[in-house]
C-alpha positions as CSV (number, residue, x, y, z in Angstrom):
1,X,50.1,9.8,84.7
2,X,51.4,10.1,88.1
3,X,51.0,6.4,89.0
4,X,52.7,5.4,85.5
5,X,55.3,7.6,86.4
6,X,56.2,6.2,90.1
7,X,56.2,2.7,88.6
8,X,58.9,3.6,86.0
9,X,61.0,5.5,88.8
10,X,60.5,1.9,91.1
11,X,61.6,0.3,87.7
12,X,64.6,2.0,87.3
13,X,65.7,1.9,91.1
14,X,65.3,-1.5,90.6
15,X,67.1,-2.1,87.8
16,X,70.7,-2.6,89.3
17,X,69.6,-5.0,91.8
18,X,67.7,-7.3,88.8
19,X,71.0,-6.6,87.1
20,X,73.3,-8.2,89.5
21,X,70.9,-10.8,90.2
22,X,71.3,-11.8,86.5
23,X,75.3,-11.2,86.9
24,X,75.5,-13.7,89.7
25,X,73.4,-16.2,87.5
26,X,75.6,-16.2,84.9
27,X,78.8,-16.2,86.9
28,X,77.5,-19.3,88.4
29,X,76.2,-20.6,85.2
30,X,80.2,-20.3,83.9
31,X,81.9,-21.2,87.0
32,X,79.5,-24.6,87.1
33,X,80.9,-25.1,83.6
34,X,84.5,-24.0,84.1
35,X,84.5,-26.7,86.6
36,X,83.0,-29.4,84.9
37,X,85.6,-28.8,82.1
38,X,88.8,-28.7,84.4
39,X,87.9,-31.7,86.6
40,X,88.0,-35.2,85.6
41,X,85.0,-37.2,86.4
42,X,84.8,-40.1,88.9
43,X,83.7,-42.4,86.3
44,X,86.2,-41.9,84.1
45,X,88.5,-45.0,84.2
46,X,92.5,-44.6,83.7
47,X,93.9,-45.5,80.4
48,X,95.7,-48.8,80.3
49,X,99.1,-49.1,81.2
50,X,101.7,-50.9,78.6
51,X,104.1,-53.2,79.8
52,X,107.1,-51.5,81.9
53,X,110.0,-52.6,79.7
54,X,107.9,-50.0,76.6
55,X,110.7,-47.3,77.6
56,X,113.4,-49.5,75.6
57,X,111.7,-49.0,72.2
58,X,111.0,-45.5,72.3
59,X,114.0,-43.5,70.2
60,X,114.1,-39.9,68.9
61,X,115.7,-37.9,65.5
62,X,118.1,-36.7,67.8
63,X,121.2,-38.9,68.3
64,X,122.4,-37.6,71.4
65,X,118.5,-38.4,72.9
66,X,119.2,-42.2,71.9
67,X,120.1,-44.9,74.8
68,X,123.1,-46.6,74.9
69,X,124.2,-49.6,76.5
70,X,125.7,-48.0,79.7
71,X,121.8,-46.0,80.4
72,X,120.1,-49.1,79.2
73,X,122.0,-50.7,82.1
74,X,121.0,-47.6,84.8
75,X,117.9,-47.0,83.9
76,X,116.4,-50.9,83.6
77,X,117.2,-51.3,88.0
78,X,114.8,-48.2,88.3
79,X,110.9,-48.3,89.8
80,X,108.1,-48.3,87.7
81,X,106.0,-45.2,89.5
82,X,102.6,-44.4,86.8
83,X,100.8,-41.1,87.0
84,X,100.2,-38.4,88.2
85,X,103.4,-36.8,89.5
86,X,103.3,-33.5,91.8
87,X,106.4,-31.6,90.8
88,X,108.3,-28.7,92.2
89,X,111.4,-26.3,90.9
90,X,112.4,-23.9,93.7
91,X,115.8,-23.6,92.0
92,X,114.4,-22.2,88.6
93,X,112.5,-23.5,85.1
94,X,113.9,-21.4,82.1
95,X,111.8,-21.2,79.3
96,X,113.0,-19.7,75.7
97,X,111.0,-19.5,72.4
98,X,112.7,-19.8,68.9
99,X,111.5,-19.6,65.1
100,X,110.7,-23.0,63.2
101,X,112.9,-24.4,61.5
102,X,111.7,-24.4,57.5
103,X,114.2,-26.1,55.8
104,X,116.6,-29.2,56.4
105,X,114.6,-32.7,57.3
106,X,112.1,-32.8,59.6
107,X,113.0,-33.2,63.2
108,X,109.6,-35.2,64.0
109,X,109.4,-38.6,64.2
110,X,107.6,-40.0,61.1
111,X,104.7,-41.0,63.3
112,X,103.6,-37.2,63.6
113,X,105.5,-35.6,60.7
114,X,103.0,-36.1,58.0
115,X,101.2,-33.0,57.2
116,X,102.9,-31.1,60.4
117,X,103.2,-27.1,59.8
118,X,105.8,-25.8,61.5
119,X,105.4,-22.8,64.3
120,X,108.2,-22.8,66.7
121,X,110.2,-24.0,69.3
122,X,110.9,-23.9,72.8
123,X,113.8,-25.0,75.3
124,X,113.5,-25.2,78.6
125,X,116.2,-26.0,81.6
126,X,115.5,-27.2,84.9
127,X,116.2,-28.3,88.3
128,X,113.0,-29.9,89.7
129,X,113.4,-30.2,93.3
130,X,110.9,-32.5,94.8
131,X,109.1,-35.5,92.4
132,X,108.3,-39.0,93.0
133,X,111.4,-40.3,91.9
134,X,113.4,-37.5,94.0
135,X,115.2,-34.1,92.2
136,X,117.1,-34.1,88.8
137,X,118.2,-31.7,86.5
138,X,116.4,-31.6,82.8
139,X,117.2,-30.0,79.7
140,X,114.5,-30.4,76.6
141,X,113.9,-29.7,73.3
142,X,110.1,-29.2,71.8
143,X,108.7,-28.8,68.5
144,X,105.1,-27.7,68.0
145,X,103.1,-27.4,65.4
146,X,100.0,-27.3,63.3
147,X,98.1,-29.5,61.0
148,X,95.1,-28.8,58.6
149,X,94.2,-32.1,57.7
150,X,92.3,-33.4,61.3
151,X,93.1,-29.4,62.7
152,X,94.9,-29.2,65.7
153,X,97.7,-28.0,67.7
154,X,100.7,-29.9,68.7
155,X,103.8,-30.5,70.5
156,X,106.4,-33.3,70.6
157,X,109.7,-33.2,72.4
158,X,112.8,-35.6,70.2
159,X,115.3,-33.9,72.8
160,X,115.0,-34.3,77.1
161,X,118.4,-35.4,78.7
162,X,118.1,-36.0,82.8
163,X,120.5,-37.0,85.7
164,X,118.0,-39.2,86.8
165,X,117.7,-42.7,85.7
166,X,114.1,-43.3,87.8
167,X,112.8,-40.4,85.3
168,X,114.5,-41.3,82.4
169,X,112.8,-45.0,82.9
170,X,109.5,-43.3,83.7
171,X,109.1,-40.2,81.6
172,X,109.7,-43.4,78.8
173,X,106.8,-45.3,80.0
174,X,104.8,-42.7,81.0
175,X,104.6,-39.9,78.5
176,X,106.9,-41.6,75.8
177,X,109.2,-39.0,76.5
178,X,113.0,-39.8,74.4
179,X,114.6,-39.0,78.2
180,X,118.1,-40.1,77.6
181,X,121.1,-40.0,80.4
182,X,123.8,-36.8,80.6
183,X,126.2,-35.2,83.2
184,X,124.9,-31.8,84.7
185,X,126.4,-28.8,85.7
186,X,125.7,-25.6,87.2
187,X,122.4,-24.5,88.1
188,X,119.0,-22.7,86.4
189,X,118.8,-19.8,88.7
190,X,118.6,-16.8,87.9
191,X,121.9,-15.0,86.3
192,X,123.7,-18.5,86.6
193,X,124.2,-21.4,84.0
194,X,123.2,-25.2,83.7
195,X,124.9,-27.2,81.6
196,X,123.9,-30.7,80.1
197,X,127.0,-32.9,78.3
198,X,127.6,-36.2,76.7
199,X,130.0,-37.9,74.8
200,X,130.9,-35.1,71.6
201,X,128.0,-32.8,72.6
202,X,126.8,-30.2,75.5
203,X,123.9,-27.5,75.9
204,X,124.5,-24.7,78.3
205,X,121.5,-22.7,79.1
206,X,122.0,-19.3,81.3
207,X,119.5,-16.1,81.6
208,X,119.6,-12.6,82.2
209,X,116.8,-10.9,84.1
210,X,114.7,-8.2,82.4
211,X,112.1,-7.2,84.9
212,X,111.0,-7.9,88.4
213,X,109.6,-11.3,89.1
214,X,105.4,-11.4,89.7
215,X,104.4,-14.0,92.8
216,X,100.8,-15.9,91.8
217,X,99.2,-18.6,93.7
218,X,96.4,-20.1,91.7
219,X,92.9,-20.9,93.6
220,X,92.3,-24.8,94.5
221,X,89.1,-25.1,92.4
222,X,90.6,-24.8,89.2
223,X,91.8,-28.9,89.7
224,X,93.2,-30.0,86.4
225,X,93.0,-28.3,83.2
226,X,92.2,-30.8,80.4
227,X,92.9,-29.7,77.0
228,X,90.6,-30.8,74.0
229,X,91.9,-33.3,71.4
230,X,93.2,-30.8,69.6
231,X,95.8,-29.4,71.3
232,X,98.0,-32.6,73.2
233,X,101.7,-33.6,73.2
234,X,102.1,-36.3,71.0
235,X,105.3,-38.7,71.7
236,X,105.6,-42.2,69.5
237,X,106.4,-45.0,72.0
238,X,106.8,-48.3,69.6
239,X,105.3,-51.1,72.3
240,X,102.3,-48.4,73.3
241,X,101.3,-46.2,69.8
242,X,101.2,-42.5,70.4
243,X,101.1,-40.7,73.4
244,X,99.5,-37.7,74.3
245,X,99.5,-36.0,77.5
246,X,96.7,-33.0,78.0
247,X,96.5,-32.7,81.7
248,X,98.2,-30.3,84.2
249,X,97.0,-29.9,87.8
250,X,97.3,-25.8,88.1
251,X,94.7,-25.7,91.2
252,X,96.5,-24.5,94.5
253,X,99.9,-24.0,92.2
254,X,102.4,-21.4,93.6
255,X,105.3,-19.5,92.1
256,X,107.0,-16.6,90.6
257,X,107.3,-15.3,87.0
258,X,110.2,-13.4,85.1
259,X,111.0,-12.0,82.2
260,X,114.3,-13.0,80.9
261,X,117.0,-13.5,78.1
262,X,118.2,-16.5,77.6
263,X,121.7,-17.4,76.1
264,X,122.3,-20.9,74.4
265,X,125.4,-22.1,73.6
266,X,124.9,-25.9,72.0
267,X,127.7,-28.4,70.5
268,X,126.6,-31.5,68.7
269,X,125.3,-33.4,65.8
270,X,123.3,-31.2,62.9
271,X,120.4,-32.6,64.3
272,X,120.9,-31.5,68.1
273,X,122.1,-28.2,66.8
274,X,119.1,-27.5,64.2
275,X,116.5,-27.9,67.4
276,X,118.7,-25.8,70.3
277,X,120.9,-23.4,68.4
278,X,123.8,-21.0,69.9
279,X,121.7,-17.7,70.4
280,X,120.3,-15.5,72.5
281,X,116.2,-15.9,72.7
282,X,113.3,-13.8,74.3
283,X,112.7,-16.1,77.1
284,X,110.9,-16.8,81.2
285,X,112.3,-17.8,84.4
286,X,109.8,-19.4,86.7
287,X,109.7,-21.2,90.3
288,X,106.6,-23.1,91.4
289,X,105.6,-25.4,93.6
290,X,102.6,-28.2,93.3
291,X,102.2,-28.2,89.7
292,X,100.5,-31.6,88.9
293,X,101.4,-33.4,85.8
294,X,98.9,-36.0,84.0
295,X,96.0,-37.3,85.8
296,X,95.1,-41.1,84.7
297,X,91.2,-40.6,83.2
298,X,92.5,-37.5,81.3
299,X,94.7,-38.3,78.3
């Protein structure tokens, strides 16, 4: 009785060291699969490039996202620079969510629009301050949304206006991004106001602060992130078929969060107005640095 006794009492004073031996094994076990999920194998060959005049034949629902002669003009003298991009924005990304828009044609490109559930939108405004092709200002429009038939979910951006005719050309040939010319003003920091304007429209963008701002940097090992199949941007380039971007670099990413309001004030075509409406919107303003967009091997 004695004997049985001391063996249960070694039992039990040895239970918490079995325990986190069995804790480390399966923190392993999950950090050896985390990592095999977020980083791209060797082997893995990038996708085929289409030829580097594709960003002429991409268009968009929105008419002030379509190129005229003059951008065709600026954009066509630009570099051809492929994935992946490392891109910064010291001065400020501002982020704002808004409801779906139910009624009224679709604003999807009738590539992606068939049997797409609406379940919101988003806006974002931008000064990214170190890429390959130098800083530009950006101001963008995305739809996403859901599907049953093949279940997924999905995003698709018809608006993204730049100063930048090296990222117009490549965010084209790239991504299949609709990245059309405007004039900028202003700035996205913080309390201040960017505006984007062409010929009969504009979209001014400004935020209000809400709470204090959280600094993150995120550990190196988490690499890239690739999202399955079914969640991906899909953008409709003409010469290529439809491209879908899942990859973000977030490993050894830096940068600052805030809660925000965001004001939008937007003049324009039905169209233009129907994706970014005049409102005030619950809404982010982030700064980051290193945040790495579209490995080749991962899309």
């Amino acid at each position: 009785m004695t004997r049985n006794t001391t063996v249960r009492g070694q039992g039990r004073r040895n239970a918490p060291r079995r325990n986190r031996r069995i804790g480390n094994i399966i923190a392993a076990v999950l950090l050896a699969g985390f990592t095999m999920n977020t980083t791209s194998p060797a082997a893995v060959a990038a996708p085929n490039h289409c030829e580097t005049n594709a960003w002429e034949s991409i268009t968009s629902t929105i008419p002030e996202a379509r190129l005229t002669d003059s951008m065709r003009q600026q954009i066509r003298k630009g570099p051809d620079v492929g994935g992946s991009w490392d891109l910064s924005s010291t001065d400020g990304f501002v982020i704002w969510a808004m409801a779906p828009r139910l009624g009224g044609p679709s604003l999807l490109p009738k590539e992606v629009a068939d049997g797409a559930l609406p379940l919101a939108k988003y806006g974002f405004a931008t000064r990214y301050s170190n890429t390959p092709v130098g800083p530009y200002n950006e101001i963008t429009g995305m739809l996403s949304y859901a599907r049953l038939r093949n279940p997924g979910m999905f995003a698709h951006s018809p608006f993204m206006v730049v100063d930048s005719p090296e990222t117009a050309k490549n965010g084209r040939n790239n991504w299949g991004f609709p990245k059309s010319l405007a004039d900028f003003v202003g700035t996205p920091r913080i309390g201040e106001t960017l505006t984007a304007s062409g010929e009969g429209w504009s979209v001014s963008v400004s935020s209000k602060p809400l709470l204090f701002d959280i600094h993150m940097t995120l550990p190196e090992f988490l690499g890239y992130i690739q999202m399955p199949e079914q969640i991906s941007f899909e953008q409709p380039s003409p010469a290529c078929g439809t491209k879908k971007m899942r990859s973000l670099r977030l490993g050894g990413m830096s940068g600052s969060v805030q809660v925000a309001l965001i004001t939008v004030k937007t003049e324009g075509s039905d169209e233009l107005r129907a994706l970014l409406p005049s409102g005030v919107y619950p809404g982010g303003y982030i700064t980051f640095d290193h945040l790495g967009f579209d490995k080749p091997g991962m899309n």
